[in-house]
N, C-alpha and C positions, 0 to 999 in steps of 0.2 A: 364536402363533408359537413356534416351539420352540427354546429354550436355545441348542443348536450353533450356529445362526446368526445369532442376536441377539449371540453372544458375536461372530464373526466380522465383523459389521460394527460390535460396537462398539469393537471392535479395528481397523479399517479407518480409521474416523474419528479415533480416539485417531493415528493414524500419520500423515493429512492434516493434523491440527491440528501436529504439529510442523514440517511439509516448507515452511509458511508462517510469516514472521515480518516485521515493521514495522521501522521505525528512526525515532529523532527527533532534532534536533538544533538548536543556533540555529547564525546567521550575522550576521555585522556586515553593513549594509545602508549604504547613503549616504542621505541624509536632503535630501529636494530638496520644497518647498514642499507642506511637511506632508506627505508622502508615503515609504515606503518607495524606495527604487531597488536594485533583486538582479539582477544579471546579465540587466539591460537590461528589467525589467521592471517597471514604477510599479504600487505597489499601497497601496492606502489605510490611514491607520490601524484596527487593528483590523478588518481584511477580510481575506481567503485568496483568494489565484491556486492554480486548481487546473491544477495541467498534464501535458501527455500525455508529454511529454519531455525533462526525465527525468520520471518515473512521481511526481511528489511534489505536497503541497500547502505554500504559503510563505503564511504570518500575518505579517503586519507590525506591532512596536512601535515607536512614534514612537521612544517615551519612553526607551525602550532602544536604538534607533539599528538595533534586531535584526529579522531574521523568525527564524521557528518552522518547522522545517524538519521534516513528516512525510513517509517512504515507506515502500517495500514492497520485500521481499527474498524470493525464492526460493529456495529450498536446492536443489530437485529434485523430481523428482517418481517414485511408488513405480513396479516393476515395471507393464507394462500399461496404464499411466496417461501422460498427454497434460499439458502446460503449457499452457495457452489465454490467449492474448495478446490484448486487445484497445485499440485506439486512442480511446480516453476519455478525461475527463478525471481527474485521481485523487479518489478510487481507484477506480474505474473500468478503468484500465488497469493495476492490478496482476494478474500473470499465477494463473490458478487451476488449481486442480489438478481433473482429470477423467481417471475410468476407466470402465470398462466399468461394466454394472448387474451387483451382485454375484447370483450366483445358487445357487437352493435346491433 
């Protein structure tokens, strides 16, 4: 493979890696027979609801009263390139980024 375009898509990737980024966060939970309770959803101690909407996964601590709140953020995506959304469960359904095949 030759220099020019090995630099080209690794510069291509270096650009995807930033247009994608996560978030985490906790939340106060209600605490209903040993179980988490988040916005109508029972989930056990020390277990994860993964869900399609919003795009996140919630971890339940008894013991902290909290879940553990990950997801996914999309900044954009580059010239030429597509957002691909799909209905999963997360992170499954955090959006990806896709272009064309680079060509040589």
């Amino acid at each position: 493979m030759h220099a020019f375009p090995v630099a080209i898509v690794s510069a291509g990737l270096l650009l995807l890696s930033r247009c994608s980024d996560g978030y985490t966060g906790k939340s106060e939970a209600s605490i209903q027979d040993g179980k988490c309770v988040y916005q109508g959803v029972e989930i056990a101690h020390n277990r994860t609801a993964r869900n399609v909407s919003p795009c996140e996964s919630w971890t339940c601590d008894v013991n902290e009263g909290t879940v553990h709140i990950v997801g996914c953020v999309t900044w954009g995506a580059p010239e030429n390139c597509l957002l691909e959304k799909k209905i999963k469960p997360h992170p499954g359904c955090c959006p990806k980024v896709v272009c064309p095949p680079v060509r040589t």
